[in-house]
C-alpha positions as CSV (number, residue, x, y, z in Angstrom):
1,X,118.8,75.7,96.8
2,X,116.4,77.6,99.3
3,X,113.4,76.0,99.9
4,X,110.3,77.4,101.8
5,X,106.6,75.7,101.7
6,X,103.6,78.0,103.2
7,X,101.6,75.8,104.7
8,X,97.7,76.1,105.4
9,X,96.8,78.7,103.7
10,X,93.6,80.1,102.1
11,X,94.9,80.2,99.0
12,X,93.1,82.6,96.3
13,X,94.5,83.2,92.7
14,X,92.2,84.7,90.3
15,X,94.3,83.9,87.2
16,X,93.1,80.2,88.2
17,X,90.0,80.8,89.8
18,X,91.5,78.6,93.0
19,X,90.4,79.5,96.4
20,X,91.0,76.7,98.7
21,X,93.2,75.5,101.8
22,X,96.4,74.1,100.8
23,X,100.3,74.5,101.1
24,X,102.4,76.3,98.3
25,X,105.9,74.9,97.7
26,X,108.7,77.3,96.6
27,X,111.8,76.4,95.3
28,X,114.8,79.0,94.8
29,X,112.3,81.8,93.5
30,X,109.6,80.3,91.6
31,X,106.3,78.6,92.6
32,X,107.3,74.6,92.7
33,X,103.5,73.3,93.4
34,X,100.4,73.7,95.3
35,X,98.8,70.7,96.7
36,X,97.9,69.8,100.1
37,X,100.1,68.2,102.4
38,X,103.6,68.7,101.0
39,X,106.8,67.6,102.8
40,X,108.7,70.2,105.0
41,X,111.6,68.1,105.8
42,X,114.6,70.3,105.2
43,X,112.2,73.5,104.5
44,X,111.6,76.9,105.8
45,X,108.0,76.6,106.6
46,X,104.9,79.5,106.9
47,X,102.5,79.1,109.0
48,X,99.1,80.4,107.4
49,X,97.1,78.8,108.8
50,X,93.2,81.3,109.1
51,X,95.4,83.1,106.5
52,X,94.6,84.3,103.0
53,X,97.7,83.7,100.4
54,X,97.6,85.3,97.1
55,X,99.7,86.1,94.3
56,X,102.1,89.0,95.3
57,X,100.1,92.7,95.0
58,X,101.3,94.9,92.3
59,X,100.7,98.9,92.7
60,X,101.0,100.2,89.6
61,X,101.8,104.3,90.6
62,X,104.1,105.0,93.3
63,X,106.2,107.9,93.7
64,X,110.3,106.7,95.0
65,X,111.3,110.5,94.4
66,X,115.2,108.6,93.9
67,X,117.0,109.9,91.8
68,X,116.9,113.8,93.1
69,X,114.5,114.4,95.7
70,X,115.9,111.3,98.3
71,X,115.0,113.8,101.3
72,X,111.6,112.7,101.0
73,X,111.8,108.6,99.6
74,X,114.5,106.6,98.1
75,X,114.1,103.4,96.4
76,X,115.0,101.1,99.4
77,X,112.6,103.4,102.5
78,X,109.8,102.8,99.1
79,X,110.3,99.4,98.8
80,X,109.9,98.9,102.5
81,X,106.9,100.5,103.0
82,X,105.1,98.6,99.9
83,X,106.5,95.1,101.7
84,X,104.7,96.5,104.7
85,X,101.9,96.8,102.7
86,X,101.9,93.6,100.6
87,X,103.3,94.3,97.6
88,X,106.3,92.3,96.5
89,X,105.8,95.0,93.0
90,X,106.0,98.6,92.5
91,X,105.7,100.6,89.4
92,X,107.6,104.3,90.0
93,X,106.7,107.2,88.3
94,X,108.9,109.3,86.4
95,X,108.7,112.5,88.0
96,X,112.5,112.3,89.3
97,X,115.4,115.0,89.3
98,X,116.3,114.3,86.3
99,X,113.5,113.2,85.0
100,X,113.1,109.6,83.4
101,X,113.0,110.4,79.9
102,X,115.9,108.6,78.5
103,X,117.4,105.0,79.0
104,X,120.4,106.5,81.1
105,X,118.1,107.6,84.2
106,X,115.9,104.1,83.6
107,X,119.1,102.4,84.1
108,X,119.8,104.0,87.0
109,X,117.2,102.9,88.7
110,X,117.0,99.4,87.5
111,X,120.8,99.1,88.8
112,X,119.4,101.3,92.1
113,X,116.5,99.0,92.5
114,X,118.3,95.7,92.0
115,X,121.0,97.0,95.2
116,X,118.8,98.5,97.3
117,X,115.1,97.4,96.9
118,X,113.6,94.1,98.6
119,X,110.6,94.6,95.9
120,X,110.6,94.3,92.6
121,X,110.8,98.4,90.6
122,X,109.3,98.4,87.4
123,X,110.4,102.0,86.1
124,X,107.7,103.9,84.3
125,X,109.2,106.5,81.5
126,X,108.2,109.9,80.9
127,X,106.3,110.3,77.6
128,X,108.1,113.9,76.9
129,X,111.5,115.0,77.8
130,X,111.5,116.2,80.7
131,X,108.2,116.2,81.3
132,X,107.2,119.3,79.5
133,X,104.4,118.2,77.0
134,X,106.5,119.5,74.0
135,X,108.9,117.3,72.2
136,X,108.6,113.2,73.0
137,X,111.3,111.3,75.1
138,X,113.3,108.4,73.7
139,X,110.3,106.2,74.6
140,X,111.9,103.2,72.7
141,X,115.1,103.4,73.7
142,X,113.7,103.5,77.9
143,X,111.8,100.4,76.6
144,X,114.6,98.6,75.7
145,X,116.4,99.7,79.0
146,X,113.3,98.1,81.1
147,X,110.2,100.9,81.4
148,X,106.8,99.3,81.5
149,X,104.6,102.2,80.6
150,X,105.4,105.7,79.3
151,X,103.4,108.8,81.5
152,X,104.2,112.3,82.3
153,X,102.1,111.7,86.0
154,X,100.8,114.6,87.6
155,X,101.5,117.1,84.4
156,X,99.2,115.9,82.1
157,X,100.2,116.4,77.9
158,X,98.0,118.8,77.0
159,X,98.6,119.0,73.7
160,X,96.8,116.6,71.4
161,X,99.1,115.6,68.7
162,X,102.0,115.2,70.7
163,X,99.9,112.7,72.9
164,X,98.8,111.2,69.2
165,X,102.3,111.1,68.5
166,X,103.3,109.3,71.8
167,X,99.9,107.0,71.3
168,X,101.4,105.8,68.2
169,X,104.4,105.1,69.6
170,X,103.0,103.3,72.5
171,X,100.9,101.2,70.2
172,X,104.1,100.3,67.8
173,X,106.0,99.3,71.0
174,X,103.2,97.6,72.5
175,X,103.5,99.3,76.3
176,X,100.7,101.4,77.3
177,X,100.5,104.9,78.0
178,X,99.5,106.3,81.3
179,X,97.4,109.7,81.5
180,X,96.8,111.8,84.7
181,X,93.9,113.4,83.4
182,X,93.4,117.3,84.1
183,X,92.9,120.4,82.1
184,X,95.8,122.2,83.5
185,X,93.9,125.6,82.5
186,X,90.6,124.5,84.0
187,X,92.4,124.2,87.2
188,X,94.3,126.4,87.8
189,X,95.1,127.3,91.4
190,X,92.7,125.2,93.1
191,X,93.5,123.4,95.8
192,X,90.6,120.9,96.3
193,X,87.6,119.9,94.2
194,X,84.9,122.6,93.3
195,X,81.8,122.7,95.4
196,X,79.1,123.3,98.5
197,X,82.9,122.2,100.5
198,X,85.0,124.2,98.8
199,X,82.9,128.0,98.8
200,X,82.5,126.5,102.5
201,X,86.4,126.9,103.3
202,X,87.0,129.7,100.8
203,X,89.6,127.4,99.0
204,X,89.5,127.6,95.5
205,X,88.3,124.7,93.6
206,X,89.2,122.0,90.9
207,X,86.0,120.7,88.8
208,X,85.3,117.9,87.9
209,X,85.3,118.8,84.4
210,X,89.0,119.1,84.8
211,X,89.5,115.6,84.5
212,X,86.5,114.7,82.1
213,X,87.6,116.6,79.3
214,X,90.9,114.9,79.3
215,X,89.4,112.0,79.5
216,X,87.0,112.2,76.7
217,X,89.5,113.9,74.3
218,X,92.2,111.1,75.6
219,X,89.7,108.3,74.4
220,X,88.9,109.7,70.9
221,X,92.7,109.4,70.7
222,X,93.3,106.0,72.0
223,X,90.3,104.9,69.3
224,X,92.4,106.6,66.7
225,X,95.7,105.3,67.4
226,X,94.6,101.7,68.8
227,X,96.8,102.7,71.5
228,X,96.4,100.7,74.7
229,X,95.1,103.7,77.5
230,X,94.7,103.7,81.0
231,X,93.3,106.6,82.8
232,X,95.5,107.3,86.8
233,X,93.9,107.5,89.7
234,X,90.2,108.2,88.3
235,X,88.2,110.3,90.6
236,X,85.1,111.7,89.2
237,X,81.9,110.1,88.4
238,X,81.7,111.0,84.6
239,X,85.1,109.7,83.7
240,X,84.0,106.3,85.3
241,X,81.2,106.4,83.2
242,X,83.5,107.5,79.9
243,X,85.6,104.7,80.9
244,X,82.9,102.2,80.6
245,X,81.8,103.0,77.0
246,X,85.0,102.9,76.2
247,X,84.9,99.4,77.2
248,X,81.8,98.5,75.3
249,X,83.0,99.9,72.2
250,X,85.8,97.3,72.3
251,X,88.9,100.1,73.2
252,X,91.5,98.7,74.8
253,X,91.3,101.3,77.5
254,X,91.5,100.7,81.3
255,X,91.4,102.9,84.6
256,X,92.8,102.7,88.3
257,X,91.4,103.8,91.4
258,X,93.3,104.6,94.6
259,X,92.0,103.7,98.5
260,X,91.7,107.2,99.2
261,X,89.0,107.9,96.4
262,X,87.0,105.6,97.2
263,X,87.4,105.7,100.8
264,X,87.0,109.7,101.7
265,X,85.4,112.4,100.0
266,X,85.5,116.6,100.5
267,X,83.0,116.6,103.3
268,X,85.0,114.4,105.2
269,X,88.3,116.6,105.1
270,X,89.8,118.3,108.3
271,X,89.5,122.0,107.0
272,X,93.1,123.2,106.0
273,X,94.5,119.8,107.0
274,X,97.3,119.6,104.4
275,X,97.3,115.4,105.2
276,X,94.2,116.0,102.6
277,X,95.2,117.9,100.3
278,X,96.0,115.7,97.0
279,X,95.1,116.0,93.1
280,X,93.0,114.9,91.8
281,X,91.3,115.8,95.1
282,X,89.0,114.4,96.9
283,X,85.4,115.3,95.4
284,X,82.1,115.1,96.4
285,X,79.9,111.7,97.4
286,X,78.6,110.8,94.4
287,X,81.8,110.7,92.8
288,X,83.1,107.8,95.5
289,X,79.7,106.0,95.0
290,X,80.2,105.9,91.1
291,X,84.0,105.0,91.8
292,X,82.8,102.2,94.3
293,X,80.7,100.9,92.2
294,X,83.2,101.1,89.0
295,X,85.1,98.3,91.1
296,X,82.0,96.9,91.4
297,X,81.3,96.1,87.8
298,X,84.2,95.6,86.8
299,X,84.8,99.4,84.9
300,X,87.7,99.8,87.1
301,X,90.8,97.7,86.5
302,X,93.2,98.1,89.4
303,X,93.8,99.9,92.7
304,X,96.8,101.7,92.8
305,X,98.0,103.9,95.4
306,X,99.7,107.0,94.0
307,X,102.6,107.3,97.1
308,X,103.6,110.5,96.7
309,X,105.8,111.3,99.8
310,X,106.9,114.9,100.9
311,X,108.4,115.7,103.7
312,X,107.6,117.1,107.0
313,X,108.8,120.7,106.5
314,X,107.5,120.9,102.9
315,X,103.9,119.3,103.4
316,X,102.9,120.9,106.9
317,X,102.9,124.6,105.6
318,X,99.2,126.2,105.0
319,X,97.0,124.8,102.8
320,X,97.8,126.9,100.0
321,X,101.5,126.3,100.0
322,X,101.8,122.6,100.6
323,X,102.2,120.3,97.9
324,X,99.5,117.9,96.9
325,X,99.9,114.2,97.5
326,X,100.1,111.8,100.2
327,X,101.8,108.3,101.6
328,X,99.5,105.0,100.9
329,X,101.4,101.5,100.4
330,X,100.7,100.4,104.2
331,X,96.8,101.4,104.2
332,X,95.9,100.2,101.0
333,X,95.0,96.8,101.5
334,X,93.3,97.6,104.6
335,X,90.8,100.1,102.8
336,X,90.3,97.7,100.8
337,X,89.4,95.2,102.9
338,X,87.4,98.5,104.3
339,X,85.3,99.8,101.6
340,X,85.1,97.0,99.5
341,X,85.2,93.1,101.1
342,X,83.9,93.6,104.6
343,X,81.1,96.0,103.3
344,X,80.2,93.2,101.1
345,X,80.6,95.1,97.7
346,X,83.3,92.6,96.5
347,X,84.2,89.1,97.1
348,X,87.9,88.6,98.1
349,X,89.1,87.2,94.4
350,X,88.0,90.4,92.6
351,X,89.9,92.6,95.5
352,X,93.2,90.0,94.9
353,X,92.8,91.0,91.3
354,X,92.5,94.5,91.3
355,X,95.7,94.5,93.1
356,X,97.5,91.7,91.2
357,X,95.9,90.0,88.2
358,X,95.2,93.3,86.5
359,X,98.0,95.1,87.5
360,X,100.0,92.7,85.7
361,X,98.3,92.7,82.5
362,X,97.9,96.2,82.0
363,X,101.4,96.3,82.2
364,X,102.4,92.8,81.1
365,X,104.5,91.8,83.7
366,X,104.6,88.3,84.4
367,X,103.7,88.3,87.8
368,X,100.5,88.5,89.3
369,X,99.7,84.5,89.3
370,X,100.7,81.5,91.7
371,X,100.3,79.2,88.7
372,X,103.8,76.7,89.3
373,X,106.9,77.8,87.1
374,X,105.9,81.2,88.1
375,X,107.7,83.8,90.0
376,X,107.6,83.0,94.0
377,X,105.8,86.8,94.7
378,X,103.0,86.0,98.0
379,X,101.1,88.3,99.7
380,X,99.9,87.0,102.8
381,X,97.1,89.0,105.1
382,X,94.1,88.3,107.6
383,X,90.8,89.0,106.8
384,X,90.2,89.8,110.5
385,X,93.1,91.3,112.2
386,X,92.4,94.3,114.2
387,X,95.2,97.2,114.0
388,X,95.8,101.0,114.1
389,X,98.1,102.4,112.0
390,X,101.0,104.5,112.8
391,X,102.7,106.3,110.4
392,X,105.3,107.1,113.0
393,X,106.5,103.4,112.7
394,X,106.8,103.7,108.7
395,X,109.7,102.9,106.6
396,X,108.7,105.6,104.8
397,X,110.8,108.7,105.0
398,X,107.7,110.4,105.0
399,X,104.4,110.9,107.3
400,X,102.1,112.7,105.1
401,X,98.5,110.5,105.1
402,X,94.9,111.3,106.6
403,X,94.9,107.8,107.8
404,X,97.0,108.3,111.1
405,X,95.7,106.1,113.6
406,X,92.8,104.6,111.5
407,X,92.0,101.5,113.2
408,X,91.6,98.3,110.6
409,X,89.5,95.4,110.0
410,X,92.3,93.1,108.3
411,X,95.6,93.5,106.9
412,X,99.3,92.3,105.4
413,X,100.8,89.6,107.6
414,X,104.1,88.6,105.5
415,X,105.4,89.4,101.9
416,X,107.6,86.8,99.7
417,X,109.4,88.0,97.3
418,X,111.3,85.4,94.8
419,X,110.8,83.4,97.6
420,X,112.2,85.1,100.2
421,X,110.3,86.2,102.9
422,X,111.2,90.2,103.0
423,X,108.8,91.1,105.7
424,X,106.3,89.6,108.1
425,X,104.3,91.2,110.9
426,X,106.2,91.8,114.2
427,X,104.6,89.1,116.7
């Protein structure tokens, strides 16, 4: 039996409201106690001491590109980078070659995942085959092979009783269905958000609108259905706001925001820098204030960081060619820490649960907790740490990000994963 005990540790678990210095036993892979002062005779022992330790960060949208597209990720270069970054969990989206829209491909993965990954993959299904918004995938048959959520990621169902259809099926299955929100016809061909920035650059331009009308016709649906909803990577200020009334009318419908929406906006882009070109895009100032302040009260549920890796060749052609997306598992934390603890927006318990304790019960994974008999999943960082990142030192395959050589206030110092540590800060 492997035994490891992190000793000294400020240790912060929302799903007990605990925050205090103490050791955490592990025992093979599951959380043995947490007391002060345990034994470390015959142990692997953590030193964490001036360290926070929290239940193991969960990011809920990342892009593996495996199977099909392993030029730019694979399942074991992703699950590096998000142990770089903290997260013992990743979610994957289904936008693979093929596409994840029956249980063969989500067995591929698992068996991929459970070889190659030192995380844990949670597959996420495609809600139509093959992505195409016209006839639905064999959701239940993926959810018996091990998919957590059903989504068709960035291409949004536009139809409405297909998504009612794929609502009810979500409901009946109890898994809940994940919409990137955009009116495909509203934006077409831009290639950042509409406004004083865009006429600026002579780029064409998404609106805002884009997303809100999704939203708003997504939420009449989830009310109709009773399907549990959760709105990706939420970027403008009116779908916060649709978002919360959806809350106080009782539906069981949640949101996710990513570090680089709340952390940038259009007037802060390089002009033509494809390293900021992602959808939805960047938008305007007021959009990140309502976003920041969604975390703030609580109207947004989780950060996640929608990876999306492309490679070198692919992502550094002119703006109006390059695909949209970028890397984000190693900066997350860190603009977390940013934007939202040491700008005194959030305390650091409501910033361990928006990356653990809600990840996991939007998606009911039974993770997210240090309570004892759970799984052994840590995530240990500094509040204080000074660094610079690199992307040039990523496990990633890929380098796309606008945060090259962003210097940091605090950051990941090890990651345990069923109580193993699978990576821990170079000295």
């Amino acid at each position: 039996m492997s035994k490891l005990v992190v000793k000294n540790g400020r240790v912060v678990d929302p799903s007990q409201e605990l925050d205090r210095v103490c050791d955490v036993g592990i025992e093979d892979d599951v959380i043995l106690e947490i007391e002060d002062g345990i034994s470390t005779v015959g142990c692997e022992q953590f030193d964490a001491s001036g360290l926070v330790v929290a239940p193991g960060f969960i990011d809920m949208h990342v892009h593996l590109r495996e199977p099909g597209f392993e030029h730019a990720e694979t399942i074991e270069t992703g699950s590096r980078a998000a142990a770089a970054g903290g997260f013992t969990s990743i979610c994957c989206m289904p936008n693979t070659e093929p596409v994840n829209d029956k249980p063969t491909v989500t067995s591929y993965i698992i068996d991929r995942a459970r070889r190659s990954a030192i995380v844990n993959v949670y597959p996420i299904g495609a809600i139509t085959k093959n992505s195409a918004g016209k006839e639905l995938s064999a959701i239940a048959s993926m959810k018996q092979a091990g998919i957590v959520a059903i989504s068709d990621d960035g291409k949004p169902v536009m139809n409405a009783r297909v998504l009612r259809r794929a609502m009810e099926f979500a409901q009946a299955l109890n898994i809940p269905l994940i919409q990137h929100c955009e009116d495909l016809d509203l934006s077409a061909g831009g290639l950042m958000h509409e406004g004083l920035e865009s006429t600026r650059l002579g780029l064409r331009g998404i609106p805002r609108t884009s997303e809100d009308v999704m939203v708003a016709r997504d939420i009449l649906l989830a009310e109709l259905t009773g399907a549990r909803y959760h709105v990706a990577h939420v970027s403008s200020k009116n779908s916060v706001e649709m978002v919360a009334f959806a809350k106080r009318r009782g539906l069981p419908v949640t949101c996710e925001a990513t570090p680089h929406h709340f952390a940038l906006c259009d007037s802060e882009m390089r002009p033509y820098d494809s390293n900021f070109k992602m959808k939805p895009p960047l938008r305007e100032r007021c959009d990140l204030e309502a976003i920041t302040q969604g975390i703030v009260h609580g109207v947004i549920d989780a950060i996640a960081t929608d990876h999306a890796p492309h490679p070198g060749d692919e992502k550094m052609q002119e703006f109006e060619r390059c695909p949209f997306g970028i890397i984000g598992l190693e900066t997350a934390l860190g603009l977390g820490l940013e934007r939202l603890y040491h700008s005194d927006k959030i305390d650091i318990s409501r910033l361990i649960s928006l990356f653990s304790k809600k990840p996991a019960e939007i998606l009911s994974l039974d993770r997210g907790t240090l309570r004892v008999g759970a799984a052994a999943d840590i995530t240990i960082f500094d509040l204080e740490r000074d660094w610079t990142y690199d992307v040039n030192r990523s496990p990633s395959k890929s380098r796309n990000t606008p945060f090259h050589r962003h210097k940091f206030r605090g950051g990941p110092v090890a990651t345990i994963v069923a109580g193993q540590i699978v990576w821990r800060l170079e000295a």
